[in-house]
N, C-alpha and C positions, 0 to 999 in steps of 0.2 A: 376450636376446630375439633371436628369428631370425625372419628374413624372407626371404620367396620370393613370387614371382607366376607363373604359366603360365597361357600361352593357352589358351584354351579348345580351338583346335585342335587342341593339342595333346594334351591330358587324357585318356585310354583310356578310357572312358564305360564298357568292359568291367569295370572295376573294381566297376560300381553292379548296382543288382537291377535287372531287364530293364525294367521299369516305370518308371525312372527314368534311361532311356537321355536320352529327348529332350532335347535343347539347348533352354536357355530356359524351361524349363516348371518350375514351381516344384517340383512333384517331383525333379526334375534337383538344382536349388542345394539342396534339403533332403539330398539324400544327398548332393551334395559333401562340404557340411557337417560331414553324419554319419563320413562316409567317414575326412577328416580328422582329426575327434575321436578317431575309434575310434584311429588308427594310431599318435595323436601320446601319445593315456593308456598305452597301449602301453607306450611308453618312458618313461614316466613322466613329461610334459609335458602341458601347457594349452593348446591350438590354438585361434585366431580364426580362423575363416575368412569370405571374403566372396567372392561370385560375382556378378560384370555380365553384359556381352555379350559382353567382346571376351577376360575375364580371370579366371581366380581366384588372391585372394590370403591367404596364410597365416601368422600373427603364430605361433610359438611360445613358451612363456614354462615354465620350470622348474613343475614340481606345486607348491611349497613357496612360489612368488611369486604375488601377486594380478595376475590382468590387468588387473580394474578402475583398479591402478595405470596403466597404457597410456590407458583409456579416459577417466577423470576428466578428465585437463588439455583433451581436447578440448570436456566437458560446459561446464569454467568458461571457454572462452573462447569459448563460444558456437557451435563446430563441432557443434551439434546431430545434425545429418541427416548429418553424417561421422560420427559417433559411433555411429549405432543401427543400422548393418548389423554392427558389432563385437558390441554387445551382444544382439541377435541369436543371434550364433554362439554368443555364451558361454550361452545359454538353453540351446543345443541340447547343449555338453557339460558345463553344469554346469543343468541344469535347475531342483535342488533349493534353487539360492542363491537369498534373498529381497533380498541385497541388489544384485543384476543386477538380476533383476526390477523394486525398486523404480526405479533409474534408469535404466530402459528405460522403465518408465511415464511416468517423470517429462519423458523427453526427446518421449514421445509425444505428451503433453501439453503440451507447448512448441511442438510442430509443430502444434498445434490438431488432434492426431486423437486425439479423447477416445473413443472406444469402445476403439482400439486400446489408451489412455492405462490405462482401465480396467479390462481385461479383466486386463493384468499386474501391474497396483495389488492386484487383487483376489487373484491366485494368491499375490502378497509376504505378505498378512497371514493366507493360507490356514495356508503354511508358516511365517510367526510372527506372532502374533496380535496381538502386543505392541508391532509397528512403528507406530509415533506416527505418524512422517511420513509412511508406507503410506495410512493411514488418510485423512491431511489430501492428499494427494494425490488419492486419490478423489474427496472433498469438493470441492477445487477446480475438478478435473475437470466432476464434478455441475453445478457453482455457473455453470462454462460455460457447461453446454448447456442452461442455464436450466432445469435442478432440482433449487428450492432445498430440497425435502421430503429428498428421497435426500443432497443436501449437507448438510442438518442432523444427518439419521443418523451420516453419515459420519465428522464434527465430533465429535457426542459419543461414538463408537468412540475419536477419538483423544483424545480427554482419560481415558475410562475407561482405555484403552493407558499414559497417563503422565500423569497429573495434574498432574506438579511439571514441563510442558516447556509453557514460557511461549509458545512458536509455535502448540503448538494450541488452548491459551487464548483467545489471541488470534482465532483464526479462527472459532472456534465464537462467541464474544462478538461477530462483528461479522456473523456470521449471525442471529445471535440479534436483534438491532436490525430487522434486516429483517422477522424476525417480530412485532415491537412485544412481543413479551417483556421491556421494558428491567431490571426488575431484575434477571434472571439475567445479562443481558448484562453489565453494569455489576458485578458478581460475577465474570464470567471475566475483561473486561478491565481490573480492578481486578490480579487475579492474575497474568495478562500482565506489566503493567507493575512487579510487583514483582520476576517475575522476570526481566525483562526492561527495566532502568531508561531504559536512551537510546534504545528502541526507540522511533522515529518512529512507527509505527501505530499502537503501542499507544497510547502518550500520544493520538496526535489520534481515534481510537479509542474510548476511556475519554472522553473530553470531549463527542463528537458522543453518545453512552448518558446521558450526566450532563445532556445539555443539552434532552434529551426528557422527563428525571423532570419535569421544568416546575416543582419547586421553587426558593426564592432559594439553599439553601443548594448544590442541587446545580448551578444555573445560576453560582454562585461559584469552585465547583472549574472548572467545567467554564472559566470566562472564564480563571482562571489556567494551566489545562493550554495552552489555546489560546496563551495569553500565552506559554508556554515554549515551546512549537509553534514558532509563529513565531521565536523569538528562536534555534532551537538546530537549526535545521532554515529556515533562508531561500529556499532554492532547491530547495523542496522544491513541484512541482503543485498540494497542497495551502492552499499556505500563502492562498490569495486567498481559499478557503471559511473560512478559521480568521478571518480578516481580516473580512468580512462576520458573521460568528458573533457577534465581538467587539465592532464595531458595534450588532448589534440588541442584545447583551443591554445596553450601555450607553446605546441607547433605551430598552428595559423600566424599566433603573434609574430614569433619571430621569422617569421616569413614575411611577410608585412611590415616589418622593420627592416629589412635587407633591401641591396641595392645588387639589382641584378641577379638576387637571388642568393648571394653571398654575404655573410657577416665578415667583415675584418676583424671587428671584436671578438668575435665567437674564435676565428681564427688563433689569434692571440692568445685567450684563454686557455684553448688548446695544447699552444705552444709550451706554453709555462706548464700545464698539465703533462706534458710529456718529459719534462725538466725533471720535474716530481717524483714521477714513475722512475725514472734510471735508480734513481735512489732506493726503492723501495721492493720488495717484492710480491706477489704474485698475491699471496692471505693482505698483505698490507692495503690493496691495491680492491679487494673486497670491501674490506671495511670500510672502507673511503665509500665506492659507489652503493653500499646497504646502507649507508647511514645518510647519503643525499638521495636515496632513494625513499625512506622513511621520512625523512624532515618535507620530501615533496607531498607526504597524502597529507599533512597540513597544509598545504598552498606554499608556493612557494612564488611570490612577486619577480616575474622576468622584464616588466616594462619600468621599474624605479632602480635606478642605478643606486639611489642615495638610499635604499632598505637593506642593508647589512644581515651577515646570518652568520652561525657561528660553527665550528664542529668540532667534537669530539676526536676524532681521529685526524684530523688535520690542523694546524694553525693557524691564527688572520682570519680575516674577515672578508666575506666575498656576497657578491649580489647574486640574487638568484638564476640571471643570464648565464654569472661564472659558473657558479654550483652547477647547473644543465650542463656546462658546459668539461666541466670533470667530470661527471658522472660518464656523460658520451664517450670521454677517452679512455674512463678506466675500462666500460664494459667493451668498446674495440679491444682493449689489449686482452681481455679475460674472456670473452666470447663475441668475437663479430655479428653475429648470426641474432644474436639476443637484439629486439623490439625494446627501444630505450624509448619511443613515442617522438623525438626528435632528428631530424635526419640533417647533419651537421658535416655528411661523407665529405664535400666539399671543402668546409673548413677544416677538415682532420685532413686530407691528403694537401691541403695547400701547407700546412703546419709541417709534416711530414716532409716536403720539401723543400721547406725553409730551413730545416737545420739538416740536410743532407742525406735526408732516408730516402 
């Protein structure tokens, strides 16, 4: 690769068509450009060129070598807006590559200029139809600038593009949700995730689709996806929403397992929780519900009696119904007011007056 830069001062502007003398004017840096290209295919070379105010600079690279080699390492490390005056140049002497084009859209659309994003998205799948990621770049684009009609189109171009590429599966199924479409959704990000097994989005993805069917068996999958969510992905933005997810459906459960709306067991549990308390004070009475309250953003199993758990702060072994169910009475006694995700008031005030409170 070779490299040169000259000042603008310097540059013969006589070289250009007369219309394209002025300094600065973007007819000017287009025949730079042009100018370059022309001289450098010439010799059988690849020319970048780029023009500011005070400079023009010119990357030359053999016919036979990709320049996008040159430009990529600056796309992965984030040199966005250093990047897209190269790719640029390379439009002007390789016009007909779709895959410039695609990451010149894709860099456009990082800079948040999605028309510009678009415009080259669109010419990429002109010249090949079959670009997946063309496609889903649009879509993202679209989904932007908040249209999600033209983003959905865009979605299912790219899956019709490659059916078997678990990325655009994935994006079309999580457009798809916003449409309340959910079975189709739950059909691409089923497919996602197949082809695409540790993908974080997809999984939490697939579970937010699973958790709208509003059936138990699909509110089941959906609690375990969550469950691996959390567990395989911790520091992940999401994991707070997978957390609260996990929560209500383990309020639904035992709601769904009560008769008349009342646990007796929950009851019970209660009871012996408030046995506990007398003993104990007020920091002791913390510890207990922060540490079932941590051991919950692991999953904690409320529908198997026979899955044992253990704790630190307490002694014995208790199922995760019981566990819910300390937790509930420590935080009544330490703050009422406090959102434990479970409403068990019922079986606390029956407990309360079982032993004469």
């Amino acid at each position: 690769m070779a490299e040169f830069k000259i000042p603008i001062s310097r540059f013969d502007t006589n070289l250009l068509p007369p219309e394209a003398r002025q300094v600065g004017t973007e007819a000017f840096k287009a025949a730079v450009v042009m100018h370059f290209a022309a001289e450098y295919a010439a010799q059988g070379q690849t020319a970048m060129v780029t023009v500011d105010d005070e400079e023009i600079t010119v990357l030359a690279f053999p016919a036979t070598a990709s320049a996008l080699d040159f430009v990529m390492p600056m796309l992965r490390s984030g040199r966005i807006a250093e990047a897209v005056p190269y790719l640029e140049s390379l439009t002007k002497s390789a016009p007909a590559d779709a895959a410039v084009l695609y990451n010149l859209g894709i860099a456009y659309s990082e800079l948040g200029q999605y028309d510009e994003a678009i415009i080259r998205l669109k010419r990429a799948v002109q010249l090949d139809p079959g670009h997946a990621h063309a496609w889903v770049g649009i879509g993202n684009a679209y989904h932007r600038m908040r249209k999600p009609e033209q983003a959905l189109e865009a979605f299912e171009q790219a899956v019709q593009a490659d059916p078997n590429d678990g990325y655009t599966r994935r994006n079309l199924g999580g457009i798809l949700i916003g449409f309340k479409r959910i079975d189709e959704a739950v059909q691409h990000l089923r497919r996602a995730l197949e082809l695409m097994p540790d993908d974080p989005q997809s999984i939490f993805g697939l579970a937010t689709a699973l958790e709208q069917l509003g059936t138990r068996e699909a509110d089941e999958e959906a609690d375990q996806l969550y469950r691996r969510f959390i567990h395989e992905h911790p520091n992940s933005p999401m994991v707070e929403q997978a957390e609260k997810s996990r929560t209500a459906f383990a309020h639904r459960q035992v709601k769904s397992n009560s008769v008349g709306g009342f646990r007796p067991d929950v009851m019970m549990y209660i009871a012996g929780a408030l046995d506990t308390f007398k003993k104990q004070g007020t920091q002791k009475r913390q510890a207990i519900a922060l540490e079932i309250a941590i051991l919950g953003r692991g999953g904690l199993d409320i529908n198997d009696p026979d899955e044992k758990y253990s704790l630190k702060s307490l002694p014995g072994k208790f199922s995760g119904l019981h566990l819910l169910a300390i937790m509930y009475t420590a935080f009544q006694q330490i703050d009422p007011t406090m959102d434990t995700g479970v409403d068990f008031a019922a079986e606390y005030k029956a407990a309360l007056e079982m032993q004469g409170k």
